[in-house]
C-alpha positions in Angstrom: 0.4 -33.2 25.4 -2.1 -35.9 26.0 -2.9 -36.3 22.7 0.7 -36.6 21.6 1.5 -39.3 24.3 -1.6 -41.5 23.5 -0.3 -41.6 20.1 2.8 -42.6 20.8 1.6 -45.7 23.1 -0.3 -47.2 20.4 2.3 -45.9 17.6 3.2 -50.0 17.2 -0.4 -50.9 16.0 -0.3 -48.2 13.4 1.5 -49.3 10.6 -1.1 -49.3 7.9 -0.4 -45.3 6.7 -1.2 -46.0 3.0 -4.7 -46.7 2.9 -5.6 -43.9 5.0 -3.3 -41.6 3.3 -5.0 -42.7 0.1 -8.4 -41.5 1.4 -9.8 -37.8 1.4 -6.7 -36.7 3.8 -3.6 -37.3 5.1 -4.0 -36.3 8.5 -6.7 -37.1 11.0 -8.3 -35.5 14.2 -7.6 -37.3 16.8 -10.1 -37.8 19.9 -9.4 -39.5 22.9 -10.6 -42.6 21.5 -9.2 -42.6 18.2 -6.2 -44.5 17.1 -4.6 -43.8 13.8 -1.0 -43.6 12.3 0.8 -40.4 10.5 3.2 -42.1 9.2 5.0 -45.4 8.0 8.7 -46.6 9.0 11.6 -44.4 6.8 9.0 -41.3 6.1 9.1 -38.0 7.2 7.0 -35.3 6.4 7.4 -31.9 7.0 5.0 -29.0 6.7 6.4 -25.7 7.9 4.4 -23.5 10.3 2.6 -25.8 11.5 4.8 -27.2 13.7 4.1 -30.5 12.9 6.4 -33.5 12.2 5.9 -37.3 11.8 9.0 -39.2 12.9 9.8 -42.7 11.1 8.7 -44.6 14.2 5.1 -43.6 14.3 5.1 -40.7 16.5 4.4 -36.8 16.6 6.7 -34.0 17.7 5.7 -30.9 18.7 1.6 -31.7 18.7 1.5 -29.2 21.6 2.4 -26.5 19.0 -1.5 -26.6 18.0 -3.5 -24.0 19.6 -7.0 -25.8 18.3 -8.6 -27.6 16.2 -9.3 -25.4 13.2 -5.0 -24.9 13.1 -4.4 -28.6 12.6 -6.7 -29.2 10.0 -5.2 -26.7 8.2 -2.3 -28.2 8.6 -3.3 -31.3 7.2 -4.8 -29.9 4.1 -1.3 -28.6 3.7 0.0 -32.5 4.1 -2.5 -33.6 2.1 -1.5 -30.9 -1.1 2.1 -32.1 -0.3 1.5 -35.7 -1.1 -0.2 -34.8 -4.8 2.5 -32.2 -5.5 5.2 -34.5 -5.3 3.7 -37.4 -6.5 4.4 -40.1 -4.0 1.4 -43.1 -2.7 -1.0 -40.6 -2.1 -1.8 -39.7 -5.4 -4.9 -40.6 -5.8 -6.3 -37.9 -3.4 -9.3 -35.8 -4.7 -7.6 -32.4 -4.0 -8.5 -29.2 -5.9 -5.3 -28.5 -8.7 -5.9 -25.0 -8.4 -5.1 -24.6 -4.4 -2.1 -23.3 -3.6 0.1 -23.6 0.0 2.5 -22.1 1.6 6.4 -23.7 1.0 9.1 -21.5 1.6 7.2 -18.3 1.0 5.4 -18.8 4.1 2.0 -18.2 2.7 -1.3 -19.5 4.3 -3.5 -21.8 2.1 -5.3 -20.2 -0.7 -7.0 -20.4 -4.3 -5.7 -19.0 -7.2 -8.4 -18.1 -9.6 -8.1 -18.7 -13.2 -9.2 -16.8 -16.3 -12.3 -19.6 -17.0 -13.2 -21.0 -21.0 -16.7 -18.9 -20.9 -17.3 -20.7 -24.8 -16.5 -23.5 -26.8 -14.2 -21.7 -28.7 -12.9 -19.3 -26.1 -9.1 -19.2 -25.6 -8.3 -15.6 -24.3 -10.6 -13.0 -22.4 -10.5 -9.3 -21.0 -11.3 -8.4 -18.1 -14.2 -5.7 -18.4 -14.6 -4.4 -14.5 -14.8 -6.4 -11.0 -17.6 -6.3 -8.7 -15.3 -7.5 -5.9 -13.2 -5.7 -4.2 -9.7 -7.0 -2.6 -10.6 -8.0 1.0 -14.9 -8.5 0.1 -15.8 -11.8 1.5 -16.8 -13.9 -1.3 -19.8 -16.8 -1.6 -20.4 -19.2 -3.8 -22.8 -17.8 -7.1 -22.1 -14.4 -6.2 -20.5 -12.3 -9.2 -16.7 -11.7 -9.6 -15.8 -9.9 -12.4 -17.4 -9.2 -16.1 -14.9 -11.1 -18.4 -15.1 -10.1 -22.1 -15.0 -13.5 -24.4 -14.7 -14.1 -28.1 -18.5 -13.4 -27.8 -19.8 -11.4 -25.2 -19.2 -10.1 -21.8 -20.0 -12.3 -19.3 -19.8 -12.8 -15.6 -17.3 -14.7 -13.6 -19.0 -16.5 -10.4 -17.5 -17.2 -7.4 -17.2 -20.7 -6.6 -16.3 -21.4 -3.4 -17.1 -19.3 0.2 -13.8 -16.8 1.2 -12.4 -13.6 1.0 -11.2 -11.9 -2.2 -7.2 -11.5 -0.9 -5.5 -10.0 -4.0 -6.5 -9.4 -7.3 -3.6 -10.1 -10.0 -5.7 -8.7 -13.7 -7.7 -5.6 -12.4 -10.2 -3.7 -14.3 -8.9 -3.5 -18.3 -6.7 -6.0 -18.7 -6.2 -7.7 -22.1 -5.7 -11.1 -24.0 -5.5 -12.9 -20.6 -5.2 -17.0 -21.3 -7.7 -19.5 -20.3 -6.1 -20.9 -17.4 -3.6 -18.1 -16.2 -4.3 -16.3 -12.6 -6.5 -13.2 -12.4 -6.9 -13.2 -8.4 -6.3 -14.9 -5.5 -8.9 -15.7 -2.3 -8.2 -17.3 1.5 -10.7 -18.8 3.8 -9.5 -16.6 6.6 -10.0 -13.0 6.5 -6.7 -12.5 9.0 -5.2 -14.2 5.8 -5.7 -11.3 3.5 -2.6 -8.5 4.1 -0.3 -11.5 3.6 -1.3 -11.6 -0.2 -0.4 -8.0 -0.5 2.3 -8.1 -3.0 2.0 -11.8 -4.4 2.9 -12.5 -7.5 2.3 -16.0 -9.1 3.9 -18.0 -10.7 5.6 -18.3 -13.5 5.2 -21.8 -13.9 1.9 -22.1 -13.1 1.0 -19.2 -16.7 3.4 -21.9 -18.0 1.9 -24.8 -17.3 -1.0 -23.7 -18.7 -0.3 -22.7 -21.6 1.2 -25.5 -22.4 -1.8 -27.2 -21.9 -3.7 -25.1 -24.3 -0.7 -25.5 -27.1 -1.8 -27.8 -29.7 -0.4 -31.6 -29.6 2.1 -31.2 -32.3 3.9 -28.5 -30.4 6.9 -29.3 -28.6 6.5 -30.6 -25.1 7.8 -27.9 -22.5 10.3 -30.7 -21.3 12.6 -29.9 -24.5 13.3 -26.5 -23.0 14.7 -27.5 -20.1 16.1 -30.5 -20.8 17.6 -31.0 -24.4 19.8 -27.7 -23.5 21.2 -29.3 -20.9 23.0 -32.1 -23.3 24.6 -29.6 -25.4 26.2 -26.2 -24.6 25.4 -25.3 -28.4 22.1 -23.2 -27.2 24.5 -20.9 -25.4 26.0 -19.9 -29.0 22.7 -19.2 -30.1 22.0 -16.8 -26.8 25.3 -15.0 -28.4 23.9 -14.4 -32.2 20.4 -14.1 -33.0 20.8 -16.0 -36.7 21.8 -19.6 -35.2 24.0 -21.7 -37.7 22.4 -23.6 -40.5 20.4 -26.4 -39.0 21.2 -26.2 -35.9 17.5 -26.0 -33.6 16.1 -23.4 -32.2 14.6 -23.7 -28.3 11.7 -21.7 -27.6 8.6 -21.8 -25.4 5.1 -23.5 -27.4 3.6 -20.2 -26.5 6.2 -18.3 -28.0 6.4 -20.2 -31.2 2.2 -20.2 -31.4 2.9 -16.0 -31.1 5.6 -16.2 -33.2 3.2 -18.1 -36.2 0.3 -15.7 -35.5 2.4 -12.5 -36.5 4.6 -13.9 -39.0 8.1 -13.5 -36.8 11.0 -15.1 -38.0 11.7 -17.1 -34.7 15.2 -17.7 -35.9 16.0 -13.9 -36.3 14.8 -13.5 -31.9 17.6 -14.1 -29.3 16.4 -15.6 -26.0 16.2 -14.4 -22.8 14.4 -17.8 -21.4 16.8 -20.7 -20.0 20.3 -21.4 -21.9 19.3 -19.0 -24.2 15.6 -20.5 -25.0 12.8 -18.4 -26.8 10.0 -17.1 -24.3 6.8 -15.3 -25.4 8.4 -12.1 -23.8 10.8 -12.3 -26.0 8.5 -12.5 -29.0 6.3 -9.3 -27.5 9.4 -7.2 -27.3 9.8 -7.9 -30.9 6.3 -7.4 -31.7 6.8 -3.9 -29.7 9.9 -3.1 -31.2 9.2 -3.4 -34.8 5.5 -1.7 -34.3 7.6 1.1 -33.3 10.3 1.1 -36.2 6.9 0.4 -39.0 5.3 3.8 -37.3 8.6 5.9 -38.3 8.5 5.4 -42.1 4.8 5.8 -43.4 3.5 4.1 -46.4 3.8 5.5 -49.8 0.9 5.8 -52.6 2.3 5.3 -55.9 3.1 9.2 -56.2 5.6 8.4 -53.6 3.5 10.7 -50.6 3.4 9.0 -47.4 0.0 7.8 -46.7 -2.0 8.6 -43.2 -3.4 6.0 -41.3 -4.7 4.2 -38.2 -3.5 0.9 -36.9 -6.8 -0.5 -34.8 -6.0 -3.4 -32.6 -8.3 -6.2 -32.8 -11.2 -7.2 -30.7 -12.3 -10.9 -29.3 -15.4 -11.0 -31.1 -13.3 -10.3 -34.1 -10.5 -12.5 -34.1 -12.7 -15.4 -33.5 -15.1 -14.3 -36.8 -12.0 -14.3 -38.4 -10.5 -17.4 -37.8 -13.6 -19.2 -38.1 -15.0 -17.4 -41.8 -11.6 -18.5 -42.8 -12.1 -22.1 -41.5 -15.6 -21.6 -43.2 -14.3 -21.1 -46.6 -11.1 -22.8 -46.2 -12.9 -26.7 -45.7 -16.6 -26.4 -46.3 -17.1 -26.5 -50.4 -19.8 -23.9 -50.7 -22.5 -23.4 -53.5 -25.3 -20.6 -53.7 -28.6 -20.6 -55.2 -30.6 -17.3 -55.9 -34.2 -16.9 -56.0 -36.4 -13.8 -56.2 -39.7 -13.6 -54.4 -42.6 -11.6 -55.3 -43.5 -10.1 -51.7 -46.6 -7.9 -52.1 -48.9 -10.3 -50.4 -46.2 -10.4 -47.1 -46.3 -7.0 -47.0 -49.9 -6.3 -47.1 -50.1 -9.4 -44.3 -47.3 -7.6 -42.1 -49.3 -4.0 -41.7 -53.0 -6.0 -41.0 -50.8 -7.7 -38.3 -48.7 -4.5 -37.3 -52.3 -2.8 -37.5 -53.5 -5.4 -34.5 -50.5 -5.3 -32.7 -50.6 -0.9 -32.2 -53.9 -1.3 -30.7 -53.1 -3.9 -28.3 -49.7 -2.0 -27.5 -47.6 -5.1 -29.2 -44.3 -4.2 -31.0 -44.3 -3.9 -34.9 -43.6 -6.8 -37.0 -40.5 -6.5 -39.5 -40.1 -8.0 -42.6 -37.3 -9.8 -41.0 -39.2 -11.9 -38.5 -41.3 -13.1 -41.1 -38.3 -14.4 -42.9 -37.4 -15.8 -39.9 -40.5 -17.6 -39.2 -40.8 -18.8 -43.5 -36.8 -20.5 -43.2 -38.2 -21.8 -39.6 -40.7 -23.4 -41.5 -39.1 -24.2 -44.5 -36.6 -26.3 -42.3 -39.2 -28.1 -41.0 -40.2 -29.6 -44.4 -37.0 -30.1 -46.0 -35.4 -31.4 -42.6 -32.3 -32.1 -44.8 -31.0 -28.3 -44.8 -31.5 -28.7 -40.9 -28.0 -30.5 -40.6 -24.7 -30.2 -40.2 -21.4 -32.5 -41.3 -19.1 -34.8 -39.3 -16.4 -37.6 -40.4 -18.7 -40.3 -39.3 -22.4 -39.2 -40.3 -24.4 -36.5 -40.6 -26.5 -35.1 -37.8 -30.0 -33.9 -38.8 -31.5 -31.5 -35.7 -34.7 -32.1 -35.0 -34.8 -28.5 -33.3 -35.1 -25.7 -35.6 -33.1 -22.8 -33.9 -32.5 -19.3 -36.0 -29.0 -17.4 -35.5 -29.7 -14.0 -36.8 -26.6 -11.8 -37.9 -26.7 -8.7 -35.7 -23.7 -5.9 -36.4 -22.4 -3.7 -33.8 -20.1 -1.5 -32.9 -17.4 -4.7 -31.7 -18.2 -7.2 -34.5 -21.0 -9.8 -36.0 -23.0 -11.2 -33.3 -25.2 -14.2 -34.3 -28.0 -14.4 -31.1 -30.2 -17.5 -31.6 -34.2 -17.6 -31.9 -34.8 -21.8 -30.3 -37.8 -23.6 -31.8 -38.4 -20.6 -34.3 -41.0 -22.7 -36.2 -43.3 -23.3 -32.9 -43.1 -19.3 -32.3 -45.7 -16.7 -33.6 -45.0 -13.8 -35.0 -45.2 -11.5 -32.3 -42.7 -14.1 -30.0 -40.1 -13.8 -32.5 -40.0 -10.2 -32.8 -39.6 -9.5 -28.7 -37.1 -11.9 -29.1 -35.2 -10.7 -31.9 -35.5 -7.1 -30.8 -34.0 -8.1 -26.9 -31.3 -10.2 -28.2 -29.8 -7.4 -30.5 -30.3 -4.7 -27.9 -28.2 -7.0 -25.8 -25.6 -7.6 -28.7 -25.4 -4.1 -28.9 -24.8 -3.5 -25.3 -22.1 -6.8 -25.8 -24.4 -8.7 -23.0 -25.3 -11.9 -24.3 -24.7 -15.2 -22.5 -23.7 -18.4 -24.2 -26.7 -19.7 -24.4 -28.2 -16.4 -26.1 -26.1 -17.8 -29.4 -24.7 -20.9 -28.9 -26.7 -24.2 -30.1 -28.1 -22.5 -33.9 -28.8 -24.9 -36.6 -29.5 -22.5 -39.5 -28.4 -18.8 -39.6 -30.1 -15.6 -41.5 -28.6 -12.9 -42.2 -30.5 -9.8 -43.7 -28.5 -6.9 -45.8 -31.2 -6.0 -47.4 -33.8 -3.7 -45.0 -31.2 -2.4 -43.1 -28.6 -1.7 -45.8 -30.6 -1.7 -49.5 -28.4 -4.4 -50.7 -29.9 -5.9 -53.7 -28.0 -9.8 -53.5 -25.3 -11.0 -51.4 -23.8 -14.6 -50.7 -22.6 -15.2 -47.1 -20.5 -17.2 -45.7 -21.7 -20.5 -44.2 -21.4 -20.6 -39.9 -19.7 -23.8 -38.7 -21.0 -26.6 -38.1 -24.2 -25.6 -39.4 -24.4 -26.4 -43.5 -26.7 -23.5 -44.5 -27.0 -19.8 -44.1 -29.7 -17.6 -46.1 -28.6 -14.1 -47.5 -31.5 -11.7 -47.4 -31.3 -8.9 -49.8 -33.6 -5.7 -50.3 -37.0 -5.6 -52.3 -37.3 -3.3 -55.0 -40.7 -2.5 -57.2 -39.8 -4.3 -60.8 -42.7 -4.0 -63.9 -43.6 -7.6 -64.9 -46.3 -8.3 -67.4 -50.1 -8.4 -67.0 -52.6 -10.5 -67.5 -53.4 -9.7 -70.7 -50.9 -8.3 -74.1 -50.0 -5.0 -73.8 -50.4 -4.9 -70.0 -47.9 -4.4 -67.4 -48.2 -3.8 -63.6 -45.8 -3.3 -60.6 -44.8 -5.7 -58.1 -42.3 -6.1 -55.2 -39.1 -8.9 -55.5 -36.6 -10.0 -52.8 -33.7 -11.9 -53.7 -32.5 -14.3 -51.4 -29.3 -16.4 -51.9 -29.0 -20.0 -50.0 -25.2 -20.5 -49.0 -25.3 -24.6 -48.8 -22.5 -27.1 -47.4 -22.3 -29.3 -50.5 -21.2 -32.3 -48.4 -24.7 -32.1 -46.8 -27.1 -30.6 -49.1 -27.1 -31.5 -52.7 -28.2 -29.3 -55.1 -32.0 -30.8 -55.9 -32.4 -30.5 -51.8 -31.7 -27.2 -51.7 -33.6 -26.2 -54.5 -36.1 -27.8 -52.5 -35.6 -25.7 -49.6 -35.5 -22.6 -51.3 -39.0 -23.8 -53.1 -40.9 -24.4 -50.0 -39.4 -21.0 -48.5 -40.2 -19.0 -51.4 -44.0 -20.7 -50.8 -44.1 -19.3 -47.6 -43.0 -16.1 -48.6 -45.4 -15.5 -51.7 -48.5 -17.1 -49.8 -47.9 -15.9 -45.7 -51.1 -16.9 -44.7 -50.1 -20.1 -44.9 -47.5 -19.6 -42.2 -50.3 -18.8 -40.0 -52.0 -22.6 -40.2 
């Protein structure tokens, strides 16, 4: 009670509430020598169980309430999430979006975790196990959960010191969006049991999906609002065909699902507000008709049903997908084909995979001495080592190697950096680690992200002869590696023939980058490197 009644003497020299309120907090300790104001004349605030309220005249009810210290300030980082929710003088305070406080529901203060963009090009993940249990205390670098990107798996650190109080996407949960609440965590371990059966939400998934909806979606105001005007979405909520020209409310979620599996969003009724469209609506749909397409089988031309398998799609794969077909869809492409005698790189790889068995070194593959000649080949016709944008073109001065790597859950496309300053030996530890952990679907962002060229080889693994591939954005060249096959070719002198070995190799080129004199180039000084290896070596 002291404190309360010094406040209250000195309540008529605080008046000046909105500077401090703008600050880091809205509430302060108070000593015995501090003087400070809660609030200003006509402005209550209310935080409820905290038993504290600050009356229009200055003063503070029910201080007493406060067993210590430690419950106060956690009462005024409720106060101080107040004043950014509701957007009144105090917005400007640096508080963390992603804290959440109790209201009506009576919860203490936590921190709802969301699913984190992992990649550039990341806009969904699974969650592949957590290492955390509900009710582990938590520290900051320490490992959540493995989350499964459009890449690879990678793991979710904590950020901040707790306890791990619920956990809303456990172990195998699918096509979870960036943004939306996988688990939630408390600073006070007492805090935990409270969180047993919380649920978040709905607006906060909302809300952030929204977010991640493209700009010329509809904002999520329309929903609520536009319906309001006109009682015309209720006669939609009656007939799923709406009358001619009349519009159609739905979620921009729902109509982004809706686009990606061709549903006619006129033919769904609504279950969402005055009859609007939300993306459960569109799943049902999606479930309903999967069902009704597994009943009658599809016929061969003999009219026999046919047997088959519906696989769902993985990360890795959607995102290949999307991006080939942005590949082919905007960069004009052009190949050139070149065969290359490789008898002399042969002979040079078993001297070298000679030395490297007797000093216990890994073998050498034909591979990483492509890898090492287009490394090289970059360097001298820095031109192919480019890639396009709407204001100029950026040539790297790095010359870093994706190599195509197949597995079991898609086309990975691990990087080798600085590939030209590497030997021989460097690049083939390299290359061998970084597929072993594609195959094991381990690799980290920076195991693939930042290539400037890309190689892919069909040809030792495979036996194909000649391919042309597919050019990986933004990069503006990508070098198809086919087998090498024994061909007779004529002698030195008439009537005399002998054998040599050819690889064909095709050079996939972004037209807007690399003309086709430049990347004749290219494929000259690689072919150079190829037929002569010792020069690789200098």
């Amino acid at each position: 009670m002291a404190y309360a009644s010094q406040i209250i003497n000195h309540s008529k020299k605080l008046r000046s509430t909105p500077k401090l309120l703008r600050q880091a907090s809205v509430v302060r300790w108070f000593s015995e020598d501090a003087q400070s104001s809660i609030a200003k004349d006509n402005e209550i605030w209310k935080i409820q169980g905290c038993g504290y309220k600050a009356s229009g005249k200055g003063g503070i009810k029910n201080l007493a309430n406060f067993n210590n210290r430690s419950q106060f300030l956690q009462c005024q980082r409720g106060v101080s999430m107040m004043t950014t929710s509701i957007g009144n003088p105090f917005s400007g305070s640096q508080i963390n979006p992603a804290r959440g406080f109790s209201s009506d529901s009576g919860l203490p203060p936590h921190q709802e975790v969301g699913m984190p963009s992992l990649s550039p090009t990341m806009t969904e993940g699974n969650i592949a196990r957590w290492l955390k249990k509900e009710g582990d205390k938590i520290s900051p670098g320490e490992v959540l959960c493995e989350v499964e990107t459009d890449k690879a798996t990678v793991e979710m650190e904590c950020m901040e010191e707790g306890y791990l109080a619920k956990i809303i996407c456990g172990d195998g949960a699918k096509e979870i969006k960036v943004g939306e609440v996988i688990a939630i965590t408390v600073e006070d371990e007492e805090d935990i049991a409270k969180f047993k059966d919380y649920k978040p939400a709905s607006s906060n998934t909302g809300a952030a999906s929204a977010a991640e909806s493209p700009a010329s979606s509809p904002p999520k105001k329309e929903v609520v609002e536009e319906p309001v005007r006109s009682p015309e979405p209720k006669t939609v909520k009656q007939s799923p065909p709406p009358p001619a020209g009349e519009r159609i409310f739905a979620s921009p979620l729902a109509r982004k699902l809706a686009e990606e599996n061709n549903v006619p969003i006129s033919s769904i009724k609504g279950t969402g507000p005055d009859g609007s469209i939300v993306k459960a609506d569109i799943e049902d749909y999606l479930a309903s008709r999967g069902k009704e397409s597994t009943a009658p089988k599809a016929k061969d031309a003999a009219g026999a049903p046919l047997d088959y398998s519906d696989l769902p799609h993985t990360q890795i794969r959607k995102i290949t997908a999307s991006r080939l077909l942005f590949s082919k869809q905007t960069i004009p492409h052009y190949y050139l084909t070149v065969d290359t005698c490789v008898d002399k790189l042969m002979d040079l790889r078993n001297q070298l995979n000679a030395l490297q068995e007797a000093s216990g070194g890994k073998r050498i593959s034909v591979n990483d001495l492509v890898i090492k000649a287009a490394a090289l080949a970059l360097k001298k016709v820095p031109q192919c080592n480019s890639s396009w944008t709407d204001n100029y073109i950026r040539q790297y001065h790095n010359v870093n190697i994706n190599v195509a790597v197949q597995t079991d859950n898609g086309l990975f496309v691990p990087v080798i950096r600085d590939a030209d300053k590497k030997g021989l030996s460097a690049i083939s530890d390299e290359v061998k680690k970084l597929a072993q952990k594609a195959r094991d679907n381990t690799l980290k962002p920076e195991d693939y992200e930042g290539g400037t060229f890309t190689v892919s080889n069909l040809g030792g693994p495979f036996g194909i002869k000649q391919f042309c591939a597919i050019i990986n954005p933004p990069q503006s060249g990508i070098l198809a590696v086919g087998s090498a096959e024994k061909r007779v070719i004529p002698g030195s002198g008439a009537q005399e023939f002998k054998f040599a070995s050819f690889m064909s190799v095709t050079l996939s080129c972004d037209h807007r980058v690399i003309d086709g004199a430049i990347g004749a180039d290219w494929l000259k000084a690689f072919k150079g490197f190829i037929e002569n290896p010792e020069s690789m070596l200098l």
